[in-house]
C-alpha positions in Angstrom: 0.0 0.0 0.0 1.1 3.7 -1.3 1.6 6.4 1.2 -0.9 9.3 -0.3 1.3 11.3 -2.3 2.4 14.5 0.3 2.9 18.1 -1.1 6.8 19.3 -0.6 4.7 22.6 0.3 4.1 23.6 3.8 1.5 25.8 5.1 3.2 28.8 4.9 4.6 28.6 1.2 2.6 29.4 -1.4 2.2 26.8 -3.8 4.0 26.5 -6.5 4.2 23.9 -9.5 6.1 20.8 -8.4 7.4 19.9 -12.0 8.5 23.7 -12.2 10.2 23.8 -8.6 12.2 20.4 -10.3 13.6 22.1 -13.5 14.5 25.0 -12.0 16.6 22.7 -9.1 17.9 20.7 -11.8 19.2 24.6 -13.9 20.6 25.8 -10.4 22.3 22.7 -9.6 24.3 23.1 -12.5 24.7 27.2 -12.2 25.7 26.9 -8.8 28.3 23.6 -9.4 26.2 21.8 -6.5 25.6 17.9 -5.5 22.4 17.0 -3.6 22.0 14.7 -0.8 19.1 13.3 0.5 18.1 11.1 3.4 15.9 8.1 3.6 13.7 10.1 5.5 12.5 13.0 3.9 9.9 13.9 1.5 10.1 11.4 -1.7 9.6 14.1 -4.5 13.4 15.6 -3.1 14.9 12.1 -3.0 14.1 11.3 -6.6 16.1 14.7 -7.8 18.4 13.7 -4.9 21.9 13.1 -6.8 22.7 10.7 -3.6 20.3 9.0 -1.4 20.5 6.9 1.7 20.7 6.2 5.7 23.5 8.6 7.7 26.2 5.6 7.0 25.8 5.9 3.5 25.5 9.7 3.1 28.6 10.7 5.2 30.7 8.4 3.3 29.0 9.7 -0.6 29.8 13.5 0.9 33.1 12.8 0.6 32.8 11.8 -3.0 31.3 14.8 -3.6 33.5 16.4 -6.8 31.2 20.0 -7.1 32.3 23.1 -4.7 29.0 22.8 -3.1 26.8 20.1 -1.2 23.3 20.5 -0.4 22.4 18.4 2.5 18.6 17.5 2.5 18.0 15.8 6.0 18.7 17.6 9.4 21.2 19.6 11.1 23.7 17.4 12.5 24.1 15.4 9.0 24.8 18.8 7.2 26.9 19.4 9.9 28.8 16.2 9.5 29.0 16.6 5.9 30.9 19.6 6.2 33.4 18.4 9.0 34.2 15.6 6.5 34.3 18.4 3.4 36.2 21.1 5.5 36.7 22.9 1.8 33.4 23.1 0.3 30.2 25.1 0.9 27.6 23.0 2.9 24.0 23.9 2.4 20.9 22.9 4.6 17.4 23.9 3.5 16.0 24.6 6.7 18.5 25.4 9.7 15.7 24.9 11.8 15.9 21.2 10.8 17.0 19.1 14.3 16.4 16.4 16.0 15.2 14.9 18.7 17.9 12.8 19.8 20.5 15.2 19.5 18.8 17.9 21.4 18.7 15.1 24.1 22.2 15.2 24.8 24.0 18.8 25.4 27.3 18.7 25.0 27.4 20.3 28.5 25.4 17.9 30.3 27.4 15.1 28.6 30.9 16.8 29.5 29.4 17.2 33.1 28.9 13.0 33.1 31.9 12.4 31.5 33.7 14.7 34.4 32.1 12.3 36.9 32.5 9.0 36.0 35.8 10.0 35.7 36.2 11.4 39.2 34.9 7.6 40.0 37.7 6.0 38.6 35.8 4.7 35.7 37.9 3.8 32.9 34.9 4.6 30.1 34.7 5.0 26.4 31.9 6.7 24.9 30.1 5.9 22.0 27.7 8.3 20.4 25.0 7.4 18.1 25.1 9.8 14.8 21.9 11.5 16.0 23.9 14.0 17.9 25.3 17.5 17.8 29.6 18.0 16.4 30.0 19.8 19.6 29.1 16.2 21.2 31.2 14.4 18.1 34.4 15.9 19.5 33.2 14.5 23.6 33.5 11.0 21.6 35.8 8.3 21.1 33.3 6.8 18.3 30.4 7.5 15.8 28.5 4.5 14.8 25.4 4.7 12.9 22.6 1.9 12.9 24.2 0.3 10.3 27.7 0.4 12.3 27.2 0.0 15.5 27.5 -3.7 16.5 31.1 -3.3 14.4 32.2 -0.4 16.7 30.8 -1.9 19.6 32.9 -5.2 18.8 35.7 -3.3 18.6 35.9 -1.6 21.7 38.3 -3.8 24.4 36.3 -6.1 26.8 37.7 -4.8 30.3 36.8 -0.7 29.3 32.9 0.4 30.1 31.2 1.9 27.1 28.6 5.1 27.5 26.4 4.7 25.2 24.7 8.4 23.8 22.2 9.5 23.0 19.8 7.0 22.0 18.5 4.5 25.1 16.6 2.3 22.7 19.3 1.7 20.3 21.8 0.9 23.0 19.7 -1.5 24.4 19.0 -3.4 21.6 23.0 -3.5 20.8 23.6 -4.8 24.4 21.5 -7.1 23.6 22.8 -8.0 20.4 26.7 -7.8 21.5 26.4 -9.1 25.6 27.8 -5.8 26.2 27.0 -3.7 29.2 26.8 -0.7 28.8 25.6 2.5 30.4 22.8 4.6 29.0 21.8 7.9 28.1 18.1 8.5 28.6 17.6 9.8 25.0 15.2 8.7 22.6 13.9 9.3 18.6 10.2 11.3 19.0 9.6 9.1 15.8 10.6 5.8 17.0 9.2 5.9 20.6 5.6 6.6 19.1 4.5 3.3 17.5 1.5 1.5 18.6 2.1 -1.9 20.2 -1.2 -3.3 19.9 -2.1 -1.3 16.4 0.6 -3.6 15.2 -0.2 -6.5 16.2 -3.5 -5.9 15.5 -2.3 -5.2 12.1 -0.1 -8.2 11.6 -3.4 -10.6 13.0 -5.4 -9.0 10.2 -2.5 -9.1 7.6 -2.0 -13.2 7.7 1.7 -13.8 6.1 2.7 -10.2 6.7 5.8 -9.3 8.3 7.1 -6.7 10.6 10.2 -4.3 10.2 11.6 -2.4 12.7 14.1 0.3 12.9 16.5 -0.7 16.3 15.6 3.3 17.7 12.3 1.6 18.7 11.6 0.7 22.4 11.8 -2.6 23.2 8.7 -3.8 22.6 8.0 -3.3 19.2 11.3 -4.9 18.9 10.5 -8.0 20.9 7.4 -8.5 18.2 9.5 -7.6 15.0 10.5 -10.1 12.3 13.6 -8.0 11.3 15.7 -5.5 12.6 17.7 -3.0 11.4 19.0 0.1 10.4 17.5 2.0 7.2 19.3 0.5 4.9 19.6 -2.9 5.9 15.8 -2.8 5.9 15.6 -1.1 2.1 18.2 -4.5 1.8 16.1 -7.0 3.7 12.4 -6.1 1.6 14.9 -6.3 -1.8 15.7 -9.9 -0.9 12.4 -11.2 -1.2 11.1 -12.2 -5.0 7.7 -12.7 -4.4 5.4 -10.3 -3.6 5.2 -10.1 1.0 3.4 -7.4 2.6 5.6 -5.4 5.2 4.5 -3.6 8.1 7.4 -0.6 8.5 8.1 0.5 11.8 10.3 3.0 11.2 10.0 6.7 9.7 7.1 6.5 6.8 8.7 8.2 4.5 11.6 5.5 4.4 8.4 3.4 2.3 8.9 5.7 -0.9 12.8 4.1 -0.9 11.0 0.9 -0.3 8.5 0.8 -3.3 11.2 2.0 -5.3 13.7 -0.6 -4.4 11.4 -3.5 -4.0 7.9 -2.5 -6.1 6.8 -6.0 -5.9 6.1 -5.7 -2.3 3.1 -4.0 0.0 4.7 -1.4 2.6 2.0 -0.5 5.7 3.4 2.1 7.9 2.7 1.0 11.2 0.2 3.3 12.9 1.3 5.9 15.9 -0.2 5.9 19.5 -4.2 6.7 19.9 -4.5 10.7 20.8 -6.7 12.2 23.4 -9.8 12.4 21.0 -9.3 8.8 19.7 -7.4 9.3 16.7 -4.4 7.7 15.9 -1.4 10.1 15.4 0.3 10.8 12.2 3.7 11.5 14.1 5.4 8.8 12.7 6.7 11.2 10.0 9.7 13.2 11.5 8.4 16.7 12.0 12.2 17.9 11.3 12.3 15.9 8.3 9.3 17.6 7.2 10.7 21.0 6.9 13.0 19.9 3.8 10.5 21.0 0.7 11.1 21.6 -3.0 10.6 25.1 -2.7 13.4 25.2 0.3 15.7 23.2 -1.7 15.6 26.0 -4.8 15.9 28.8 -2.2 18.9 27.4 -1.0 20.6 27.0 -3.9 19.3 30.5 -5.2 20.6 31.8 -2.6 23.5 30.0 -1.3 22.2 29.6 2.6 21.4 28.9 5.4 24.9 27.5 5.4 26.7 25.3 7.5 30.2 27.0 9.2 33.2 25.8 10.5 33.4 25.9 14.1 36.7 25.4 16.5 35.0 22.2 18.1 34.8 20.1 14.4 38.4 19.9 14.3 38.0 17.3 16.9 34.9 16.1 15.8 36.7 15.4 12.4 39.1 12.8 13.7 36.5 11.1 15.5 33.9 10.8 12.5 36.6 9.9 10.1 38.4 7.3 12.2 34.8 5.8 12.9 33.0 6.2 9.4 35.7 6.6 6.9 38.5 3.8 8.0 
């Protein structure tokens, strides 16, 4: 089943002609010597005139590939932030500065600094791992940046007899405890996307959908995981639903704009986003669509270009953060 096809327009931009918004990215692309990125997770009609698409993994590494003076990051503010760090020399663009994210405005660099400070004044011999959902100035805290699709790696390699803090994401750590027999200790962070899914809508879903199976993104809590067929990061799942020949129906628990990837990766196959929690008037939310996600239209995408900003800047923290995202994405 389709997602109904969602404007790139928001409320407060007056509409203009999607075909005409294209051509016009497609001219200034050119004019402008720019690449466009473009994550899972954001509106499908900007991913398909995305010159690069994919999960944070995937993206940081394409960035630096990236042969034009200029990259336009179509996601949220810490991956345009990381882009740049990784492309020091090039003009980084962002459609919407006021892009974020949940789980990186869960951790403050300060409050994590603060943490750090005391389990050291314990005599705690700790590494901390932070999940790429966080801010550079929290990057350059780190010893390592793992994504979903390289976190059990990084997690493997850190030595058995040194604790690991896992930030920001408690969901995500839990689930790679789980997976590696690691302890570890947690930071109370979670996605506002993941943490929303309806338990019993699912399996509700799944009792009425005989044969259909259930994919879940490892930022949700534990029990949507317990009652998932497959886990795993964006692109492992886009991976997983392209394995299967004959036609399965899915039920996505994950972002639902990750199912326009889906359907055009694996078009044999039915994608049913997996419905939020029930609201105070007995609806069931539509927040399982990430509200910073959302702000990345057409119409920002051509501004930014046109007009070469909001731009991402070099601060004096991503020098640090630089050695840690290379060492951990890029070796």
């Amino acid at each position: 089943m389709s997602l109904p096809v969602v404007s790139s327009q928001t409320a407060d931009e007056a509409y203009e002609d999607p075909l005409d918004l294209i051509e016009e990215i497609d001219r200034l692309k050119i004019e402008k010597d720019a690449t466009i990125l473009a994550h899972f997770y954001v509106d499908g009609d900007i991913q398909d005139i995305a010159d690069f698409t994919g999960d944070s993994l995937k993206l940081a590494r394409d960035a630096v590939n990236v042969t034009t003076s200029t990259i336009l990051f179509s996601g949220v503010h810490f991956m345009a932030e990381s882009a740049k760090i990784l492309n020091p020399e090039k003009k980084v663009l962002i459609p919407d500065l006021l892009a974020g994210c949940s789980l990186a405005e869960s951790c403050p660099a300060d409050k994590l600094a603060e943490f750090q400070q005391r389990l050291r004044g314990e005599g705690r011999d700790v590494v901390t791992v932070a999940y790429i959902n966080t801010s550079a100035a929290v990057k350059s805290l780190c010893d390592w940046i793992v994504t979903s699709g390289n976190a059990r790696e990084i997690i493997d390699r850190v030595p058995a007899d040194r604790e690991i803090l896992f930030v920001p994401d408690q969901h995500l750590g839990r689930y790679l405890e789980e997976v590696s027999g690691r302890k570890m200790i947690l930071w109370p962070g979670a996605c506002m996307v993941h943490e929303i899914f309806s338990l019993q809508d699912m399996l509700r879903a799944k009792r009425n959908t005989p044969g259909s199976m259930v994919i879940a993104h490892p930022e949700c809590p534990h029990n949507i995981l317990e009652h998932a067929d497959f886990i795993g990061g964006t692109e492992k799942l886009r991976r997983h639903v392209m394995s299967f020949e004959e036609p399965q129906t899915f039920l996505v628990a994950t972002d639902a704009a990750m199912i326009h990837a889906f359907e055009k990766s694996a078009p044999q196959h039915t994608f049913v986003p997996v419905p939020g929690i029930m609201t105070d008037s007995g609806e069931t939310c539509a927040c399982n669509r990430c509200p910073h996600m959302a702000r990345n239209t057409l119409a920002k995408v051509r501004d930014c270009l046109k007009n070469g900003e909001p731009e991402i800047h070099w601060q004096p923290y991503f020098d640090k953060a630089q050695d840690v995202l290379q060492r951990s994405l890029l070796d």
